[in-house]
PyMOL CGO cylinders between C-alpha atoms (Angstrom):
from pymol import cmd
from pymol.cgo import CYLINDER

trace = [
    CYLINDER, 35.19, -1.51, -29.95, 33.02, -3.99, -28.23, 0.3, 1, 1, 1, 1, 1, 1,
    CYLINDER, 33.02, -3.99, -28.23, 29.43, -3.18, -27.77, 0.3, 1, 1, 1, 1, 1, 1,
    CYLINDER, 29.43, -3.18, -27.77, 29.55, -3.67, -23.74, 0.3, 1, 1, 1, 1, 1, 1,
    CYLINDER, 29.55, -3.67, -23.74, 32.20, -1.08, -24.23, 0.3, 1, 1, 1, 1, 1, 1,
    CYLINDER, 32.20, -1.08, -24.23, 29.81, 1.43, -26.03, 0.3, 1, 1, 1, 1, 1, 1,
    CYLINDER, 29.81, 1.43, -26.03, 27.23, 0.29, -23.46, 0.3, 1, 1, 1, 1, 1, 1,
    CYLINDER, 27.23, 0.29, -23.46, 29.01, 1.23, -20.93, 0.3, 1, 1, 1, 1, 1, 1,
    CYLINDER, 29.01, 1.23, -20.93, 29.77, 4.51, -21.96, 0.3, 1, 1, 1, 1, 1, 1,
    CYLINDER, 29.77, 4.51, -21.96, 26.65, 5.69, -23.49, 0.3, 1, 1, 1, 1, 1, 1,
    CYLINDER, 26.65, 5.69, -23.49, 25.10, 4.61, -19.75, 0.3, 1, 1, 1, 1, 1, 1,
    CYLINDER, 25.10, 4.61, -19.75, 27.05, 6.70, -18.15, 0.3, 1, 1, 1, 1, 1, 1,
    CYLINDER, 27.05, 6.70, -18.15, 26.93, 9.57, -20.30, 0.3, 1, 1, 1, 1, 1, 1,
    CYLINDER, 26.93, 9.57, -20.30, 22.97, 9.72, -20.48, 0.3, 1, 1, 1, 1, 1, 1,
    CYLINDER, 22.97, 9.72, -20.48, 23.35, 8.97, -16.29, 0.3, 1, 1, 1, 1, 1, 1,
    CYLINDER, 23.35, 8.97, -16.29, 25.62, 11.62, -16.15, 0.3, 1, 1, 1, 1, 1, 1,
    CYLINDER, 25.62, 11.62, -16.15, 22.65, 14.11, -17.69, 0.3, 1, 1, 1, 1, 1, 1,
    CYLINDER, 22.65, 14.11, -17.69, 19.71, 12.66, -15.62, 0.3, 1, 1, 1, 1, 1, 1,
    CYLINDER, 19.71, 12.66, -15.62, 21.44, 12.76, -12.18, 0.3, 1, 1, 1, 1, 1, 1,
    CYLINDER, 21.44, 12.76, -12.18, 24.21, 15.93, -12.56, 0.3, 1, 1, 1, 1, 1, 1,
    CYLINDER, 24.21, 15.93, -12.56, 26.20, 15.62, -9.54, 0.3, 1, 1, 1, 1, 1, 1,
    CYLINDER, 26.20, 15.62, -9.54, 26.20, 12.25, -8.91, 0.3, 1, 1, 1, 1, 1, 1,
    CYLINDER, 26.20, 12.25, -8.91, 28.65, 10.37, -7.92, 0.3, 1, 1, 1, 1, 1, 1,
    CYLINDER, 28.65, 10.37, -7.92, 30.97, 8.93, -9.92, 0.3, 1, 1, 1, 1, 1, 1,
    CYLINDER, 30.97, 8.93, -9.92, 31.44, 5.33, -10.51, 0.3, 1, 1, 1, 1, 1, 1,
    CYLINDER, 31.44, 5.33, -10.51, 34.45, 3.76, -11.51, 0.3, 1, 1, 1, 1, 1, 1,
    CYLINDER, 34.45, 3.76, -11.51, 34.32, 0.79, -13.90, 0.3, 1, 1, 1, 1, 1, 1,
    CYLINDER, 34.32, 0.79, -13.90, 33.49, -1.87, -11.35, 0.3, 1, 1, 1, 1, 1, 1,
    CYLINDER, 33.49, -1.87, -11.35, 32.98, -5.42, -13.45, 0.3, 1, 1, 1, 1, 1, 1,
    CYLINDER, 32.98, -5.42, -13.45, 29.33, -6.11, -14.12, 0.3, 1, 1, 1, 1, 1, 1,
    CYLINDER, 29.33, -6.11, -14.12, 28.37, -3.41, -11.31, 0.3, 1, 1, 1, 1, 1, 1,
    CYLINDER, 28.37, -3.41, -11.31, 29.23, -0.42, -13.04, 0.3, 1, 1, 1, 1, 1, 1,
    CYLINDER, 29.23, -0.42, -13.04, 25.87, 1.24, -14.42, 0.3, 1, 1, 1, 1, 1, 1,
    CYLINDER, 25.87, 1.24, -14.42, 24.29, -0.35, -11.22, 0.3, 1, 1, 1, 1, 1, 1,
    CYLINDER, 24.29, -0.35, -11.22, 26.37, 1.73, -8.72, 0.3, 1, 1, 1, 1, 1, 1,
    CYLINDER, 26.37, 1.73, -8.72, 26.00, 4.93, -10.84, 0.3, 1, 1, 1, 1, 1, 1,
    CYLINDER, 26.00, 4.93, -10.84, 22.45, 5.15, -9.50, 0.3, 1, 1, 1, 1, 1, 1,
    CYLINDER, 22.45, 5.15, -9.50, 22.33, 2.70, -6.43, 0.3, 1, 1, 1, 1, 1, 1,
    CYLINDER, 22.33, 2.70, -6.43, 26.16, 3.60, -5.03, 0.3, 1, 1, 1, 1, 1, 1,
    CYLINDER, 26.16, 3.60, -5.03, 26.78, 5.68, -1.76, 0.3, 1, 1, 1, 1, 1, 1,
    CYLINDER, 26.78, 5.68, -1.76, 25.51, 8.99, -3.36, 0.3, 1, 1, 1, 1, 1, 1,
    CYLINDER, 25.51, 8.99, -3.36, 22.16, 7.44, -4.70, 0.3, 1, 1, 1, 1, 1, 1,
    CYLINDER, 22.16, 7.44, -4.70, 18.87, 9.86, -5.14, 0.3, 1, 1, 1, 1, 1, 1,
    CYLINDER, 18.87, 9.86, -5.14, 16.44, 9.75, -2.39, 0.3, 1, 1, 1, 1, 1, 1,
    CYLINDER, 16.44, 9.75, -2.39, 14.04, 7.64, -3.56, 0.3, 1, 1, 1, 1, 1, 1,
    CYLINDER, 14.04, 7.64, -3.56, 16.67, 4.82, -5.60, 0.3, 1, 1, 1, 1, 1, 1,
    CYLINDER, 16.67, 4.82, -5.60, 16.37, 1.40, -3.58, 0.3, 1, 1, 1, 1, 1, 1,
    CYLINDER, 16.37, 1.40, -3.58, 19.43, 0.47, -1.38, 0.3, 1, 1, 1, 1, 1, 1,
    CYLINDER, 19.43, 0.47, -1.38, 20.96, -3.00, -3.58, 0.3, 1, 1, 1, 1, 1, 1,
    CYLINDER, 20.96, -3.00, -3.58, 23.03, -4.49, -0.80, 0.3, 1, 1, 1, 1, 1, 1,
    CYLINDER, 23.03, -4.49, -0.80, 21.64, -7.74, 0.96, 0.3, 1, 1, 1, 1, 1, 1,
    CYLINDER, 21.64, -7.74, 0.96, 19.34, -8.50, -1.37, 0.3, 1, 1, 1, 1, 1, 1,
    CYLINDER, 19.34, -8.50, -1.37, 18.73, -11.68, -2.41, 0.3, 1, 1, 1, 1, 1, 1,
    CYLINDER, 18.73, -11.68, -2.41, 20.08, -12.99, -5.52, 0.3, 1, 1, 1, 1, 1, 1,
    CYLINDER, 20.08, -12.99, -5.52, 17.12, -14.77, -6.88, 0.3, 1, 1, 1, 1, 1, 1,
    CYLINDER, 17.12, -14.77, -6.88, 14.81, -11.65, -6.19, 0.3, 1, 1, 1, 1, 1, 1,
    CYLINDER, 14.81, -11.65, -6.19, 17.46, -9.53, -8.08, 0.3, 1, 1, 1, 1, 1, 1,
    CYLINDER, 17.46, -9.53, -8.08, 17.41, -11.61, -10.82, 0.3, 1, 1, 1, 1, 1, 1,
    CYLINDER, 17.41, -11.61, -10.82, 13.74, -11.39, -10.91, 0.3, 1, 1, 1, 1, 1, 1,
    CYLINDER, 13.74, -11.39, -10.91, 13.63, -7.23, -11.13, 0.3, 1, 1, 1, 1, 1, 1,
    CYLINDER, 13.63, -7.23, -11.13, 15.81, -7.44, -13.80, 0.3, 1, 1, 1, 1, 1, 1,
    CYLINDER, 15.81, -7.44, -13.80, 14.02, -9.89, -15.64, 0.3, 1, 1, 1, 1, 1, 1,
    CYLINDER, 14.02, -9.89, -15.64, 10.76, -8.06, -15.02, 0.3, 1, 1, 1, 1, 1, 1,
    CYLINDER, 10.76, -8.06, -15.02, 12.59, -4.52, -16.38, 0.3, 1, 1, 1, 1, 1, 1,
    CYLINDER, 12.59, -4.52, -16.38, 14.02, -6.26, -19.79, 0.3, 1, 1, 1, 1, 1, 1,
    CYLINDER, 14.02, -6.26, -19.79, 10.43, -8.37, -20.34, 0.3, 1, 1, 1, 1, 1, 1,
    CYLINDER, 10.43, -8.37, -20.34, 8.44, -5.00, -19.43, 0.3, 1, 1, 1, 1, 1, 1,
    CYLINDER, 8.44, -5.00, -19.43, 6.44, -6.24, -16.42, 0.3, 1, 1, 1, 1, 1, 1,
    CYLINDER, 6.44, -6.24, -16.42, 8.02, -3.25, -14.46, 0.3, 1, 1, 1, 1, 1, 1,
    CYLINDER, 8.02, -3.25, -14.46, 8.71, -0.02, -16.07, 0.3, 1, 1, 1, 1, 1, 1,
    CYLINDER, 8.71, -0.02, -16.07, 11.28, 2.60, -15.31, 0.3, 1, 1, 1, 1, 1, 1,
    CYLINDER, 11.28, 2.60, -15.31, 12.99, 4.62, -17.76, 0.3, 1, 1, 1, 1, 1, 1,
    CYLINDER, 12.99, 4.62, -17.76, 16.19, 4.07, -17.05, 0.3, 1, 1, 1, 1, 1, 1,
    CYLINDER, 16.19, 4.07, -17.05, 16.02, 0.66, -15.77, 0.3, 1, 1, 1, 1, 1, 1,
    CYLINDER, 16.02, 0.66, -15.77, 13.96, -0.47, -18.73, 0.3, 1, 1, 1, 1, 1, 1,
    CYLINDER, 13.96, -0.47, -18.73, 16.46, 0.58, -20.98, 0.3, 1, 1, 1, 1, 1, 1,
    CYLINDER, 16.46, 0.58, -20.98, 19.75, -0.58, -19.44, 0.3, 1, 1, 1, 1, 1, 1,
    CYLINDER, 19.75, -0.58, -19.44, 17.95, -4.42, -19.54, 0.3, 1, 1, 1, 1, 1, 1,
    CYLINDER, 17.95, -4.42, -19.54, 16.22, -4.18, -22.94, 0.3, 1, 1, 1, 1, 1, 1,
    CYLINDER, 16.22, -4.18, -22.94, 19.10, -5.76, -24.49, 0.3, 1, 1, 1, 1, 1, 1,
    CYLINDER, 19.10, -5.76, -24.49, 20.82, -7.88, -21.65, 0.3, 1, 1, 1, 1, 1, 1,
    CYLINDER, 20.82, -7.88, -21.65, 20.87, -11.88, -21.69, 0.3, 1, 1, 1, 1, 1, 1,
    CYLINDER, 20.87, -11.88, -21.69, 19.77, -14.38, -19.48, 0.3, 1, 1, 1, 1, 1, 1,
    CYLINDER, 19.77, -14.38, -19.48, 23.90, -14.74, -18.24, 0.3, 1, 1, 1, 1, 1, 1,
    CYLINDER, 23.90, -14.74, -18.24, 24.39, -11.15, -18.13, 0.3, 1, 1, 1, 1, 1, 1,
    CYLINDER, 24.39, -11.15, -18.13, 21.39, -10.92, -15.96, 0.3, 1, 1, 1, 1, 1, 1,
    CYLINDER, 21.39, -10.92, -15.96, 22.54, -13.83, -13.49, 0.3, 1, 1, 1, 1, 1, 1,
    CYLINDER, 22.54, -13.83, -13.49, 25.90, -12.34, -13.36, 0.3, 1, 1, 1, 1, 1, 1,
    CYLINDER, 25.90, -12.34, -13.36, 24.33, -8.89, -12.65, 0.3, 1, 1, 1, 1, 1, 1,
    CYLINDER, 24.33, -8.89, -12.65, 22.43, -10.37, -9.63, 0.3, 1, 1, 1, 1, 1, 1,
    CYLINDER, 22.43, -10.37, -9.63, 25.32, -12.33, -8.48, 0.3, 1, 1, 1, 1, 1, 1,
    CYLINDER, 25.32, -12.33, -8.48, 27.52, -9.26, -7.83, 0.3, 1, 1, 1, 1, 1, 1,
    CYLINDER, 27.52, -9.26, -7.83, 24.76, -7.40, -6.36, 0.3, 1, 1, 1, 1, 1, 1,
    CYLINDER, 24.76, -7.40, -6.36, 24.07, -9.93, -3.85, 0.3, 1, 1, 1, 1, 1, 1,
    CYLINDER, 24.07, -9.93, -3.85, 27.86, -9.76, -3.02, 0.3, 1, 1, 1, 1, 1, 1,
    CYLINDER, 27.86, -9.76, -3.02, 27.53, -6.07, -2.15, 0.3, 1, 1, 1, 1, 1, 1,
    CYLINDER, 27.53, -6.07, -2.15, 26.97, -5.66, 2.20, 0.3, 1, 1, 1, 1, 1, 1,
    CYLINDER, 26.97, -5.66, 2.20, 23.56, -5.03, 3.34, 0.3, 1, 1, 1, 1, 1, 1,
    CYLINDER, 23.56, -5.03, 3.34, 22.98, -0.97, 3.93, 0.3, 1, 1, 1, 1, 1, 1,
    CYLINDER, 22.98, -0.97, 3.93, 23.16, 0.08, 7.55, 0.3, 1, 1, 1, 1, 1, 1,
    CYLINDER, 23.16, 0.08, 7.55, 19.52, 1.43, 8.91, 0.3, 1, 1, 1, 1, 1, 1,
    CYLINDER, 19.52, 1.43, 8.91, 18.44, 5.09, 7.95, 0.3, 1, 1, 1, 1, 1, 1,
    CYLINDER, 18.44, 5.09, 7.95, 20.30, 8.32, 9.23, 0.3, 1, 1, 1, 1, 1, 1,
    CYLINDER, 20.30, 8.32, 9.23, 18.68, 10.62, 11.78, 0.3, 1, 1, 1, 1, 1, 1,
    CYLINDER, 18.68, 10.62, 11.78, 16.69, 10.10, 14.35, 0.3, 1, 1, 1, 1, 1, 1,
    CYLINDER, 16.69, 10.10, 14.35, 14.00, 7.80, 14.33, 0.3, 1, 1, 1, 1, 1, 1,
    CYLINDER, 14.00, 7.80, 14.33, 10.06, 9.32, 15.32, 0.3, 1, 1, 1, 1, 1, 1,
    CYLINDER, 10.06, 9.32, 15.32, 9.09, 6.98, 18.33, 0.3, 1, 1, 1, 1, 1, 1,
    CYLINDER, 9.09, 6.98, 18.33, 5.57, 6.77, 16.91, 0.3, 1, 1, 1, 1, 1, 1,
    CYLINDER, 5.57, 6.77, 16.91, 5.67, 5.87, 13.54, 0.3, 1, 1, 1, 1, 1, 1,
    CYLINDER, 5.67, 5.87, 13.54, 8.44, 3.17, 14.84, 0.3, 1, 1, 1, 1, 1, 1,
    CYLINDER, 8.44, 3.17, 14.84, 5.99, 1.83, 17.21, 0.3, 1, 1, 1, 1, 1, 1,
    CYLINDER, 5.99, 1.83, 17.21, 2.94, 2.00, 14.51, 0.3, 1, 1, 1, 1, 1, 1,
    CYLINDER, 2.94, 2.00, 14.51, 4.90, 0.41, 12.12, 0.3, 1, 1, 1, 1, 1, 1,
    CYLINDER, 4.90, 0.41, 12.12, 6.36, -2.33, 14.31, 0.3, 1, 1, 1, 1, 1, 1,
    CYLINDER, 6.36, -2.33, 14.31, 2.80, -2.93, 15.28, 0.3, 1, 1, 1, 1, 1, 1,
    CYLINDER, 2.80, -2.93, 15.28, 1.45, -3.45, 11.63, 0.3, 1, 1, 1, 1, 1, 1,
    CYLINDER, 1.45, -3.45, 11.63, 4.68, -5.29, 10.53, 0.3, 1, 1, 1, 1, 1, 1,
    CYLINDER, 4.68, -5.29, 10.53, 3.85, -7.85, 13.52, 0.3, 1, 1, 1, 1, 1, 1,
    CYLINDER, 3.85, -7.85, 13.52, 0.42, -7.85, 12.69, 0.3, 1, 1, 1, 1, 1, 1,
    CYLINDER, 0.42, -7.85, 12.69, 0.24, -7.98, 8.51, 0.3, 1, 1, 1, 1, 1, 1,
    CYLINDER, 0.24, -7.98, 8.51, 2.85, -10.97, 9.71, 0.3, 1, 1, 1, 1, 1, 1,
    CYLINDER, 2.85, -10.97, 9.71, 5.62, -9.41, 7.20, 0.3, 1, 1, 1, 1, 1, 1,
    CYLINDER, 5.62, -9.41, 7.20, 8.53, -11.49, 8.63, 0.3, 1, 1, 1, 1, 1, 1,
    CYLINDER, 8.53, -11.49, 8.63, 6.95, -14.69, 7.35, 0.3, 1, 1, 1, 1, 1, 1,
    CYLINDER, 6.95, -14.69, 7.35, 7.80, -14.17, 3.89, 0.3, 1, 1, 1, 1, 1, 1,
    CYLINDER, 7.80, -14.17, 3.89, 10.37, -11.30, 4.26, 0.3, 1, 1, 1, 1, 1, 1,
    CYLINDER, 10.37, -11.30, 4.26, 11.67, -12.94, 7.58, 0.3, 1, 1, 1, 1, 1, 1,
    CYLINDER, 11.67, -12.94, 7.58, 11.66, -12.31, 11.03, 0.3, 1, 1, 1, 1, 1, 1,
    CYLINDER, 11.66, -12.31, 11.03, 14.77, -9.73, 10.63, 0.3, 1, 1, 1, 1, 1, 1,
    CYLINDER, 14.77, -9.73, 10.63, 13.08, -8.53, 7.39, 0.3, 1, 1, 1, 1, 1, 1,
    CYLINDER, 13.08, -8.53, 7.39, 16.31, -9.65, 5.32, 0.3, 1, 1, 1, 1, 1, 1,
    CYLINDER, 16.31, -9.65, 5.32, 14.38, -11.15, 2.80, 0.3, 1, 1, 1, 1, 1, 1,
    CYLINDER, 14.38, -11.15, 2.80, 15.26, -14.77, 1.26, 0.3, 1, 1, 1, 1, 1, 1,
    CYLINDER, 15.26, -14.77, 1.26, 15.46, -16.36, -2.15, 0.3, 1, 1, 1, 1, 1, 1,
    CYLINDER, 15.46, -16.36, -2.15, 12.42, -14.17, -4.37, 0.3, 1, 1, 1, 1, 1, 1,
    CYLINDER, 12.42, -14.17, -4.37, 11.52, -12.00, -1.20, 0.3, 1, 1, 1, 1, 1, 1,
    CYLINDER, 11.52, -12.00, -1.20, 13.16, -8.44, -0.79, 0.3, 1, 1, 1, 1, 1, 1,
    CYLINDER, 13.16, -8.44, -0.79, 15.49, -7.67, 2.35, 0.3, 1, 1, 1, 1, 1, 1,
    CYLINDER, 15.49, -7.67, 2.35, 12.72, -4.90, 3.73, 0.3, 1, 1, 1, 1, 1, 1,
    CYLINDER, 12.72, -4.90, 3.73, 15.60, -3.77, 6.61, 0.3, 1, 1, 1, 1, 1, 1,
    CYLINDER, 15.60, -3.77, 6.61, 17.45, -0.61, 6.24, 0.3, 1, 1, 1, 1, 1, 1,
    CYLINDER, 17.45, -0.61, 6.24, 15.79, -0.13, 2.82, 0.3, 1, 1, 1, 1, 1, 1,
    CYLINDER, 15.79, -0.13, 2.82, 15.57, 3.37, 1.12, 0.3, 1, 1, 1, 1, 1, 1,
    CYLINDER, 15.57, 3.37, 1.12, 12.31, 4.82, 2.68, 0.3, 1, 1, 1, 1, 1, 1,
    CYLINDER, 12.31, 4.82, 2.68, 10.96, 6.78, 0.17, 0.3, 1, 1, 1, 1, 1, 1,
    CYLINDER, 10.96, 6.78, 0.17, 11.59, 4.30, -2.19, 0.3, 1, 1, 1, 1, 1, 1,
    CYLINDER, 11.59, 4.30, -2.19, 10.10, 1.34, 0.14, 0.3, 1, 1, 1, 1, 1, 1,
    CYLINDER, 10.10, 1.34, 0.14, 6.60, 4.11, 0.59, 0.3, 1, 1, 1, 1, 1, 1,
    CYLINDER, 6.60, 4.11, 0.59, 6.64, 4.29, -3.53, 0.3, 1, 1, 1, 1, 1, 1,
    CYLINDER, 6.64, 4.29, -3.53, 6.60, 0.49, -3.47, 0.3, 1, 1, 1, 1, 1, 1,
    CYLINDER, 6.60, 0.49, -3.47, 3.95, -0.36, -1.18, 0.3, 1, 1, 1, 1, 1, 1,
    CYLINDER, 3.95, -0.36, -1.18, 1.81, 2.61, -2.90, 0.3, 1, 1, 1, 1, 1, 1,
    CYLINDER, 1.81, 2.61, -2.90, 2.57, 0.51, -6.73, 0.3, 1, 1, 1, 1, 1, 1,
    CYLINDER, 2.57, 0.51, -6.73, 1.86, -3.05, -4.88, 0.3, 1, 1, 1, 1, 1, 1,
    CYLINDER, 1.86, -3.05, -4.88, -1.40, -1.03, -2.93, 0.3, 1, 1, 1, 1, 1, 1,
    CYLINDER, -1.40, -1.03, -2.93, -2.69, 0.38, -6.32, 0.3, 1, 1, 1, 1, 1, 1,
    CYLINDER, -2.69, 0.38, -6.32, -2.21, -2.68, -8.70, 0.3, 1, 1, 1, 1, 1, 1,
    CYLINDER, -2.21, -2.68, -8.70, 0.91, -1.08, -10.61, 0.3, 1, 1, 1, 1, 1, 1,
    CYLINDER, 0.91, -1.08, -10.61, 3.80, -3.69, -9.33, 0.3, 1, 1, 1, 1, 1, 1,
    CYLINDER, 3.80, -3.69, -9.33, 2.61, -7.04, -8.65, 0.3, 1, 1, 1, 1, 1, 1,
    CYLINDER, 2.61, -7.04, -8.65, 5.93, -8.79, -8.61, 0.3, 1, 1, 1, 1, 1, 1,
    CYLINDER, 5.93, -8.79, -8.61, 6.06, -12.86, -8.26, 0.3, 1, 1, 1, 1, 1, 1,
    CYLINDER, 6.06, -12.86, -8.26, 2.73, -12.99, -6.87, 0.3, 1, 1, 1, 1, 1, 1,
    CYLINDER, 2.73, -12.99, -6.87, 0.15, -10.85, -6.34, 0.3, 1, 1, 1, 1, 1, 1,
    CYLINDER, 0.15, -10.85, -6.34, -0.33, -11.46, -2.18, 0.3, 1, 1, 1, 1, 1, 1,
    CYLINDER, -0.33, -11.46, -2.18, 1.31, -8.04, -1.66, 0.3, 1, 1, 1, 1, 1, 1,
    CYLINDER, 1.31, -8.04, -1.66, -1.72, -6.15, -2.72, 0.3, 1, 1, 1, 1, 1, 1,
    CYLINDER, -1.72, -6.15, -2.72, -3.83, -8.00, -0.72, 0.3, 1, 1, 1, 1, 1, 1,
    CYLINDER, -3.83, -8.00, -0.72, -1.63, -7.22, 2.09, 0.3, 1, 1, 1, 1, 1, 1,
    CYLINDER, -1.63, -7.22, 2.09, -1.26, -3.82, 1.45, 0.3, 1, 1, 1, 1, 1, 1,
    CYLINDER, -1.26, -3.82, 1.45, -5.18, -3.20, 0.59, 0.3, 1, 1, 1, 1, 1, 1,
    CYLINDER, -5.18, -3.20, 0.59, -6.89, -2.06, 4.33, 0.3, 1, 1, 1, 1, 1, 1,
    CYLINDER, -6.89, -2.06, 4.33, -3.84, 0.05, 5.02, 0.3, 1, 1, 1, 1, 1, 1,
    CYLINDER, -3.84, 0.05, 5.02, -4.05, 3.39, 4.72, 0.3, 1, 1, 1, 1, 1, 1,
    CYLINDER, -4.05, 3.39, 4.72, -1.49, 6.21, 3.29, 0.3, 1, 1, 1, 1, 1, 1,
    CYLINDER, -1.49, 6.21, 3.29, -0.18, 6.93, 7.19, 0.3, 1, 1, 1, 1, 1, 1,
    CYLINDER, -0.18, 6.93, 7.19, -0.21, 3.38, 7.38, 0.3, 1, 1, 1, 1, 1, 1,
    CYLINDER, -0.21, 3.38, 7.38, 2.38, 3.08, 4.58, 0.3, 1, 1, 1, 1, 1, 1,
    CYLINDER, 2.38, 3.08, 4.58, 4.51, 5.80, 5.94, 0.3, 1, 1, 1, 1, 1, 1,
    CYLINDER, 4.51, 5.80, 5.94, 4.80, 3.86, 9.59, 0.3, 1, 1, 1, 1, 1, 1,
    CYLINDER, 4.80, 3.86, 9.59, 5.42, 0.86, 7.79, 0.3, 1, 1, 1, 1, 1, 1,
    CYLINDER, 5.42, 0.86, 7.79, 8.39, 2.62, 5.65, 0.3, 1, 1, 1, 1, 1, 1,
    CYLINDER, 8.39, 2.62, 5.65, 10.00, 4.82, 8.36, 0.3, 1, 1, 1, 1, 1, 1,
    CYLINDER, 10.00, 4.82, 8.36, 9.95, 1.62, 10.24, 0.3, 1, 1, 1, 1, 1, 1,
    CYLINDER, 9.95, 1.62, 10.24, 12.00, -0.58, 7.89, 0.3, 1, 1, 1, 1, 1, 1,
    CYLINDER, 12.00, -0.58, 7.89, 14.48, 1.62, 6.93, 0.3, 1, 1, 1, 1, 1, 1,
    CYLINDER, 14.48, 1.62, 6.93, 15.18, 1.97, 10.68, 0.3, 1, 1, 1, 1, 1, 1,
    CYLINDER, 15.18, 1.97, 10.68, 15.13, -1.29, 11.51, 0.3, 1, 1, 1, 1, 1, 1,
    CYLINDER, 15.13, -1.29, 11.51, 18.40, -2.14, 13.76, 0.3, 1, 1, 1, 1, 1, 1,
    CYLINDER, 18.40, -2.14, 13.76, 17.82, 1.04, 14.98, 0.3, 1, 1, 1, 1, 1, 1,
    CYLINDER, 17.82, 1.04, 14.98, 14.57, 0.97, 16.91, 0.3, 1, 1, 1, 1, 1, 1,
    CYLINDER, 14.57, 0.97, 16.91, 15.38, -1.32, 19.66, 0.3, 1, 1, 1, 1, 1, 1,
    CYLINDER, 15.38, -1.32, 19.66, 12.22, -3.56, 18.60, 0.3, 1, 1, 1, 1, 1, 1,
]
cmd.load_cgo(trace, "trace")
């Protein structure tokens, strides 16, 4: 048996165990493990992988096999991966459509506070004016919420610093409601009208 084969099934056995429920993913080329955990039925908190940039997916993954960003799971499915699995990983993804803006109904405030500190903190210059992101910059739009809050909070505190370190300078006078506007904002974007 070929050990992509194996790979492939011991990932989605031990996903299986650490998100019961889940749902299931059929064996979809070099997107498989990816859309166990990032497919419609993600957990609350799992980023959103559709229209991001290739060259900023590429980038993650690098940092999760080298160790300059750590999560469990994610650490471990890259540990082993080369350079042209990792390319062909974040080629797929960045075939995948762009997620449509968050569920529910928006809260008019925390839209208009983060619109304000999006347009002020200038975050469409390097994630652009539509937040979609571009070459090593995230698409910010539509994005996962909680996991867009988590992010900030990592960049804000030192523990992700990503290509550069400008985002904790950014991120450094704002405070934790701050963060929350500027999540609840992105992942509606589309949505608010602004």
């Amino acid at each position: 048996m070929r050990a992509d084969v194996l790979r492939r099934a011991a990932t989605a056995a031990l996903l299986a165990v650490l998100f019961p429920g889940g749902a299931a993913a059929e064996d979809d080329g070099p997107l498989f493990e990816c859309l166990i955990c990032h497919g419609e039925e993600r957990p609350v908190g799992t980023p959103e992988l559709g229209g991001q940039p290739e060259l900023y997916v590429l980038y993650q993954l690098v940092h999760f096999r080298d160790g300059q960003r750590k999560h469990d799971v994610m650490s471990a499915l890259m540990e082993d991966r080369d350079n042209d699995e990792l390319r062909a990983l974040a080629a797929a993804v960045a075939e995948l459509a762009p997620p449509e803006p968050a569920s529910g109904e928006p809260d008019a405030a925390r839209i208009a506070r983060g619109a304000e500190l999006a347009q002020s903190h200038r975050c469409g210059t390097c994630h652009l004016p539509e937040y979609e992101g571009a070459k090593h910059v995230p698409r910010l739009a539509s994005q996962d919420e909680a996991y867009l809050l988590a992010a900030m909070q990592d960049y804000k505190q030192g523990r992700r610093i990503g290509a550069r370190a400008q985002m904790a300078e950014v991120l450094s006078e704002l405070s934790g409601h701050d963060l929350e506007a500027l999540a609840h904002y992105f992942s509606h974007e589309g949505t608010s009208g602004l």
